[in-house]
N, C-alpha and C positions, 0 to 999 in steps of 0.2 A: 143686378147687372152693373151700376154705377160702382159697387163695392168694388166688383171683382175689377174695372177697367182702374178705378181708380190707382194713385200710390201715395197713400196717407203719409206724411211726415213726422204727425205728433198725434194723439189722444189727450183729449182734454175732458177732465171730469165734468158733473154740476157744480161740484164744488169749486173747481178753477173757476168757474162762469159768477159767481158768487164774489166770491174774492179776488176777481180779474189778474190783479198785478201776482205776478210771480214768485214775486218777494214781498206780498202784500200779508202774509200770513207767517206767522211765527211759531215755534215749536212751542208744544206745553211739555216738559219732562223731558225734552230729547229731539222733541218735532220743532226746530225754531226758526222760522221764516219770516223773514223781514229785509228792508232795503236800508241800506246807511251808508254813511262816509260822515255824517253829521255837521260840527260846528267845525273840522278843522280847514276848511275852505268854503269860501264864499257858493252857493246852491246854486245850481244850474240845472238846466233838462233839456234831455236833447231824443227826438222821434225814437219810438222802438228801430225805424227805417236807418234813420241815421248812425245807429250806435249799432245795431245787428245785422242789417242787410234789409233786406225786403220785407215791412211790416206783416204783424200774424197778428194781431190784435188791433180791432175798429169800436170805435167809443158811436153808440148809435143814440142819436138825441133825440126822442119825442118830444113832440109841441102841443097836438091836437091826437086826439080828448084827452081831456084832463086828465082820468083817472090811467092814464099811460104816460105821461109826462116824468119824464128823468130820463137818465143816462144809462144804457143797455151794453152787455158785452157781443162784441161778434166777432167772427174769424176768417181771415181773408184765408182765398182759396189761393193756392203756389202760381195760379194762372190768371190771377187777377190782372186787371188793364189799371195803369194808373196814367194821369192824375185822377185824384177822383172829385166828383163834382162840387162845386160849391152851393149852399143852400140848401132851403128848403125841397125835398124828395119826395109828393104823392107816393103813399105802399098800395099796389093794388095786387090783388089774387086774381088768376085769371081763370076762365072756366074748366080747363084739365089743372088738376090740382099737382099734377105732377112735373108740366110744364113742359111735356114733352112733344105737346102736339104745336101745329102750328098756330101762331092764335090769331084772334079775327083780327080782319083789317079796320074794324072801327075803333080796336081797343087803344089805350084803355075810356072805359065811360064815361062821359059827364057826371061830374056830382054837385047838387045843390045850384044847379044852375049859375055856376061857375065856369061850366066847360074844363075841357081837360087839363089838368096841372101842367105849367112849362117844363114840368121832369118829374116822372115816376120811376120805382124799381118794381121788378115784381117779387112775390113773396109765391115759392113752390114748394111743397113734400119732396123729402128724397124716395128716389124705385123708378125702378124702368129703365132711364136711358141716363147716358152718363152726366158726371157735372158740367163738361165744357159740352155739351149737347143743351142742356137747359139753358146755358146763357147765353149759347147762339142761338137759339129759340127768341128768347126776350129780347137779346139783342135787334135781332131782323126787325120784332117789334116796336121798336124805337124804344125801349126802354134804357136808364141812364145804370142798369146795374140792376140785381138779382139777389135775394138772399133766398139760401137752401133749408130746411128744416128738416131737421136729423128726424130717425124714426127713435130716438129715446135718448136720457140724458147725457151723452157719450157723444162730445162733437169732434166730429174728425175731421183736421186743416187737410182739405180739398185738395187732392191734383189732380194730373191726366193725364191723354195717351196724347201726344203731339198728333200723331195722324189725323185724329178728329180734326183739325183746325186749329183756330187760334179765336182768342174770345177780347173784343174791343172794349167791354164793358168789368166793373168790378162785380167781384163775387163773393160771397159771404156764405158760413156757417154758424146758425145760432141751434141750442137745443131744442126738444119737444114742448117742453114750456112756452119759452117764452116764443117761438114762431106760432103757436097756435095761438095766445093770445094777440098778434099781430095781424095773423090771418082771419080771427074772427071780425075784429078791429074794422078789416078792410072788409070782408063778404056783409057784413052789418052796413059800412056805410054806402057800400053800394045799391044794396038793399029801398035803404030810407029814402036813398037819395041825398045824405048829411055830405059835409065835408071829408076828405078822407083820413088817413091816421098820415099825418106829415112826417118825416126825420130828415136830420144831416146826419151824413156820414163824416168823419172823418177819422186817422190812425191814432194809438192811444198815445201820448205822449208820457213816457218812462220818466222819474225822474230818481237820476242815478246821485244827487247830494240834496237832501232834501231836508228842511228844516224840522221836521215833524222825527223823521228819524234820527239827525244828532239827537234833537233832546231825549229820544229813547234810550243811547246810547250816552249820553250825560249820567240821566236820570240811576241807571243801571252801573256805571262806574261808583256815584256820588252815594247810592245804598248799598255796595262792598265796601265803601271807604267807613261809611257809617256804621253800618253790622260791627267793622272790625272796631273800631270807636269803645261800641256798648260789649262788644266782648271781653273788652280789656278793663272794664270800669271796678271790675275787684284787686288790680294789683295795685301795692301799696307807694305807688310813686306817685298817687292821687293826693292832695290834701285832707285830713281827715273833716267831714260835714262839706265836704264840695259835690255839684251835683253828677259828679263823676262817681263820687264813691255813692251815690244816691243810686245810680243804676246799675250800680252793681247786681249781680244775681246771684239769690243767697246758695251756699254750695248745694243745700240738698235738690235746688234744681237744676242744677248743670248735669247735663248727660256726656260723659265724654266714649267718645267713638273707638272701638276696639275694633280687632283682626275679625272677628265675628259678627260682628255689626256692618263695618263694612260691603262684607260679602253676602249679607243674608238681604240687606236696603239693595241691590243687585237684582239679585231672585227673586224676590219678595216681590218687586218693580216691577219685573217680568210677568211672574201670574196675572198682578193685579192687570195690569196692563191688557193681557189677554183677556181675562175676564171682562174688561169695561169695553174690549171691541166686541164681545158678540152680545152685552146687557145692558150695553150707555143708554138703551129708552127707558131702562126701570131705578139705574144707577145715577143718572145724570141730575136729578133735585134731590137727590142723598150729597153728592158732591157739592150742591151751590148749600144746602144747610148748613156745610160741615164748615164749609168757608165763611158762610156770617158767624157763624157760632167760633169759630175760630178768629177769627179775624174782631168783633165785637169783645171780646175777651184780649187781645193782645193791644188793642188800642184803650180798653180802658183802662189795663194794670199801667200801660206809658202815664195816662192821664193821670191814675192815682198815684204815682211815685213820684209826678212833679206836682202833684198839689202837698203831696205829705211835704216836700222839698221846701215849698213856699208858706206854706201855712203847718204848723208840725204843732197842730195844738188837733188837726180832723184827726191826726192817727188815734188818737185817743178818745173819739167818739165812734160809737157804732149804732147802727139801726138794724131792726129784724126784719129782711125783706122775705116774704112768702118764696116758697118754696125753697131759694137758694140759701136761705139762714140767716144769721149773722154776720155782717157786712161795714166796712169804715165808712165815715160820711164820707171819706174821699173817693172812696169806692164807686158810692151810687153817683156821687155829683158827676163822675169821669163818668158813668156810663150812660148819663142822658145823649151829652154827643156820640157816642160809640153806638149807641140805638141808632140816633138819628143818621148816622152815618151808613149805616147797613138797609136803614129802610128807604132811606135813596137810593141804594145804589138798586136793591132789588126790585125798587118799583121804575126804573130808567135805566136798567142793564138792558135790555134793547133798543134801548133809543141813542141817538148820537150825544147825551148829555149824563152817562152814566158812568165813562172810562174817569173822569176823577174821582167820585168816591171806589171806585174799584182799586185804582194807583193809591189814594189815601190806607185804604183797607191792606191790600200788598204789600205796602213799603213796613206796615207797623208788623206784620206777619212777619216779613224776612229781618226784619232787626233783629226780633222776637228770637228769631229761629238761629242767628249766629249769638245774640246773647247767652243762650242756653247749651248749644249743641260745641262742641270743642275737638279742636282734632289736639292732640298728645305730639304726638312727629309726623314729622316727613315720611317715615316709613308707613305706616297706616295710610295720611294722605296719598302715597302714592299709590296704594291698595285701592282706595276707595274712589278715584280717579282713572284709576286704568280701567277700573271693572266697570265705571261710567261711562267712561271714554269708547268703548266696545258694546255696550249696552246702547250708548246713541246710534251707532254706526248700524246696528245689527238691525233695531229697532225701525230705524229708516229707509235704510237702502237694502236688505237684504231681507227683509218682514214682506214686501210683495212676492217673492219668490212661492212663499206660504201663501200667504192669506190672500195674495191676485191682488193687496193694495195696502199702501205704507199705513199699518195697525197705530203709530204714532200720531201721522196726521187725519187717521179718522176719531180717534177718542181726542185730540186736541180741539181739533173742531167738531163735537159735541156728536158723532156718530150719526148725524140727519134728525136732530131732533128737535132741532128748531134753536138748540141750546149752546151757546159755547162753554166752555168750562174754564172757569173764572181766575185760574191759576197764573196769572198773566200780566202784566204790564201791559194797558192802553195806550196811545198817546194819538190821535186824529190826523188824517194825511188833511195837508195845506195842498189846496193847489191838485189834488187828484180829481177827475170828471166819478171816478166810482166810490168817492168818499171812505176807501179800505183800510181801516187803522192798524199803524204799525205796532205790532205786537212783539213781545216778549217774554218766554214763561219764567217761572218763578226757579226753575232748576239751573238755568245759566247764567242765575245771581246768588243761587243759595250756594251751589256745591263749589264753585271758584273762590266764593266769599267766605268759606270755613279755611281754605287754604288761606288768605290772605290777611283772617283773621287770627290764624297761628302765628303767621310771621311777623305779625304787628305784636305779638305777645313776646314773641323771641327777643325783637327788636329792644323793646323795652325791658323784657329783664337784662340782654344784654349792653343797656346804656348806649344802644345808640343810637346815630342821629337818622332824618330821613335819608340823604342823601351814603350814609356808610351801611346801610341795613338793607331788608330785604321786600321789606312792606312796599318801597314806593315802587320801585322796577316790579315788582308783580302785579300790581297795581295799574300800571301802565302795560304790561305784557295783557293785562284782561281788555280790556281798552281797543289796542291793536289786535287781538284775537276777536274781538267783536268787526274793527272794519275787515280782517281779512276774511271772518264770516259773509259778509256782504259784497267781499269781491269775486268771492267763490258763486255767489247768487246770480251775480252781475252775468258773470262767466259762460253758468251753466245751464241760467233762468230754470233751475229746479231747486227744492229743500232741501237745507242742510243740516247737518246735524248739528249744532254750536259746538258743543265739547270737543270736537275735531280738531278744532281750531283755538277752544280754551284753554285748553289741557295745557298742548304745547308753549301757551302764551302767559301760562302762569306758572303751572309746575316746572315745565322745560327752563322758563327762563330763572326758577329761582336755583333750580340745579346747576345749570353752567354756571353761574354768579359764585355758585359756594365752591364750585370744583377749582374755581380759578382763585377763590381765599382760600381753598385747603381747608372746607370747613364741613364737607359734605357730612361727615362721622357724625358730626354734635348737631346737626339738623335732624339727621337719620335719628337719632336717639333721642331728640328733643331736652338737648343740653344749652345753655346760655354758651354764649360767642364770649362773655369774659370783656366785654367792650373792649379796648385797644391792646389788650395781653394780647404776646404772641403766640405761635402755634403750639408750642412745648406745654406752654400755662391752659392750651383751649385742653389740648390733649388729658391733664391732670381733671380739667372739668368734668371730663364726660361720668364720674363717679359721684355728679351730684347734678341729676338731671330735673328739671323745670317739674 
């Protein structure tokens, strides 16, 4: 009956409940959520109430018992009474579980020979009778407010039928979890006789410049400036024995990206993608393997290339290590850290002290991954970005039409498995009561970063500087496509896809650049600009392409 009277505003998953803030979670592959504006303005926060209207989100503090203590998510109802109270709040359940009847005039009980708290809520099951019916119930009761307890993980922000009345008191919506473990909390301590489960209420406070997110957003510029760095470390305007031409990548490893490759990393995405939404409980520790085993392998070859760099007497020593073969001393020495580094992270990737070896392990990955993989032109790049660009879009906002729910942010956040899937930039929120770290996955540093890493190649064979090339305004358009990600979050408080906002902010902005030099042709073709030759001489070029 409460459903039918109701008119729900929003659905909010477990998973919202989990990861509270809105923009507290970030896409992996396509799925990227998170909040920024970063370092470019001093950080401020200001009420969900203040910046959106009338609060939807209450930060619930337990105190008492211990083993309930921390910061809880709840959801105010559209008909909630504010201010809302200060202090400590006794939780009691009252003997109709549903909250619908009237309740006794002794309630609520003494506990512990305390007598009754100076302010209780009550805690009731949803069914029966409607929501502003319940908190006019509790209300008559002298109680300071009321939370609802959904019948399963699906909380729905509360409203009502005005003609019921009007409710003086605040109202809340948490899931089936977590109101039953609150309700037992309280039927236990009524029971004993113990003290009851205490909370404060109060609204979650958003913070829309937050310092945990610049450095995401730093972090994430400064490893496409780097990728394109070690990308370009084999052309010859390096010093021969400098440790630029050290990190070179010898050519049989460069993979360079064709019309076919392209489009098939597209499709390919696609299945895989499908398949890890209906298998991420059998898939999900094949994925965290693949990442130490990948990840330990790209951070020891960095290690081995800078000790041969430093010491170039280990390349000529080898040891036979079992199973793996024949191996440089510099090899094994780089891979003591590179163990130890992954065996951290795996044994504190659920705890709040594991996202820096995860960021360590990441950053050497995505270097890794523009050192090796190469875009040719602008043509391909724009291939392989469009069909990205639409693949995020599709992936996110048009994937629940299908599967009843965005396929991206369930395999992102690890499909209910307990697991999240490790492809991702950490960085810890400062200053949040639900401690939800801002994340960022690895595809809206990789696939921006191979474009950025072309142009920085262009640059350089074309002799020129930052300010007359193409590297640094792309460079900066990634940058500004990151905070307009986050304004779009701000906006619409739902995920977004990044590449929406990448694309345009790298690709877009290196094409109007060259349209306006007249230089689109030899980008498209992946020809040298000729450094300060004019257009007539760029033109002769394009018959000796990069």
């Amino acid at each position: 009956h409460d459903q039918a009277r109701s008119s729900a505003v929003a659905v909010l998953s477990d998973r919202d409940i989990a990861g509270l803030s809105e923009r507290a979670k970030l896409n992996m592959m396509g799925c990227r959520i998170f909040p920024a504006f970063g370092l470019l303005m001093v950080p401020f926060t200001m009420s969900v109430r203040g910046a959106f209207g009338t609060p939807t989100v209450a930060v619930l503090t337990t105190h008492k018992p211990l083993d309930l203590q921390g910061n809880y998510a709840g959801y105010f109802a559209t008909f909630s009474a504010w201010p809302l109270p200060k202090g400590d709040l006794a939780v009691q359940a009252p003997e109709d579980e549903l909250g619908c009847e009237k309740y006794p005039q002794d309630w609520p009980p003494s506990t512990g020979g305390l007598g009754p708290a100076p302010g209780w809520i009550s805690i009731v099951m949803r069914g029966k009778c409607t929501f502003i019916q319940k908190a006019q119930m509790a209300e008559q009761a002298g109680a300071k407010g009321i939370i609802i307890v959904s019948n399963n993980q699906t909380v729905q922000i509360m409203g009502g039928n005005t003609t019921d009345g009007t409710v003086g008191i605040f109202t809340l919506g948490v899931d089936r979890l977590l109101g039953e473990k609150f309700r037992n909390a309280s039927i236990i301590a009524q029971k004993s006789g113990q003290e009851p489960l205490m909370m404060s209420v109060s609204p979650y406070v958003s913070s829309l410049l937050n310092i945990s997110e610049g450095i995401l957003i730093l972090l994430a510029a400064t490893l496409v400036a780097l990728g394109a760095f070690f990308s370009t470390a084999d052309l010859d305007i390096h010093p021969p024995g400098s440790f630029s031409t050290a990190l070179a990548a010898p050519q049989e490893e460069v993979l360079e990206v064709d019309h076919w490759l392209a489009v098939g990393f597209c499709a390919v995405g696609s299945g895989f993608l499908v398949f890890l939404f209906f298998f991420m409980q059998y898939m999900i520790y094949v994925i965290i393997f693949c990442f130490c085993l990948g990840g330990a392998s790209c951070i020891t070859q960095f290690g081995s290339i800078c000790l041969n760099h430093l010491f170039p007497a280990l390349q000529n020593k080898s040891v036979d290590v079992p199973v793996v073969g024949m191996l440089a001393h510099a090899d094994v020495i780089a891979g003591i850290p590179a163990t130890i580094l992954v065996v951290c992270w795996v044994t504190l990737r659920n705890t709040p002290y594991g996202w820096p070896f995860q960021d360590i392990i990441g950053a050497g990955f995505l270097c890794w991954l523009q050192r090796t993989l190469r875009l040719p032109n602008i043509k391909i790049a724009t291939l392989l970005l469009s069909a990205m660009f639409f693949f995020d879009i599709f992936w996110v906002f048009i994937s629940p039409l299908f599967f009843h729910e965005s396929v991206m942010v369930r395999v992102a956040t690890g499909g209910g498995t307990g697991e999240s899937v490790p492809m991702l930039l950490r960085i810890p929120a400062f200053g949040d009561p639900f401690g939800n770290d801002r994340l960022l996955g690895f595809g809206d540093i990789a696939l921006p970063g191979l474009l950025v890493s072309y142009l920085r190649r262009h640059d350089l064979m074309s002799r020129r500087t930052l300010s007359a090339g193409y590297f640094a305004p792309a460079l900066v358009g990634y940058f500004f496509g990151l905070c307009a990600t986050i304004a779009a979050l701000c906006i619409m408080k739902m995920g977004q896809p990044a590449l929406l906002y990448l694309v345009p902010g790298t690709l877009g902005t290196t094409l109007v650049i060259a349209s306006r030099r007249r230089e689109v042709e030899l980008l498209w073709e992946g020809v040298p600009a000729g450094g300060q030759m004019g257009h007539a001489d760029n033109k002769e070029a394009l018959n000796d392409p990069l």
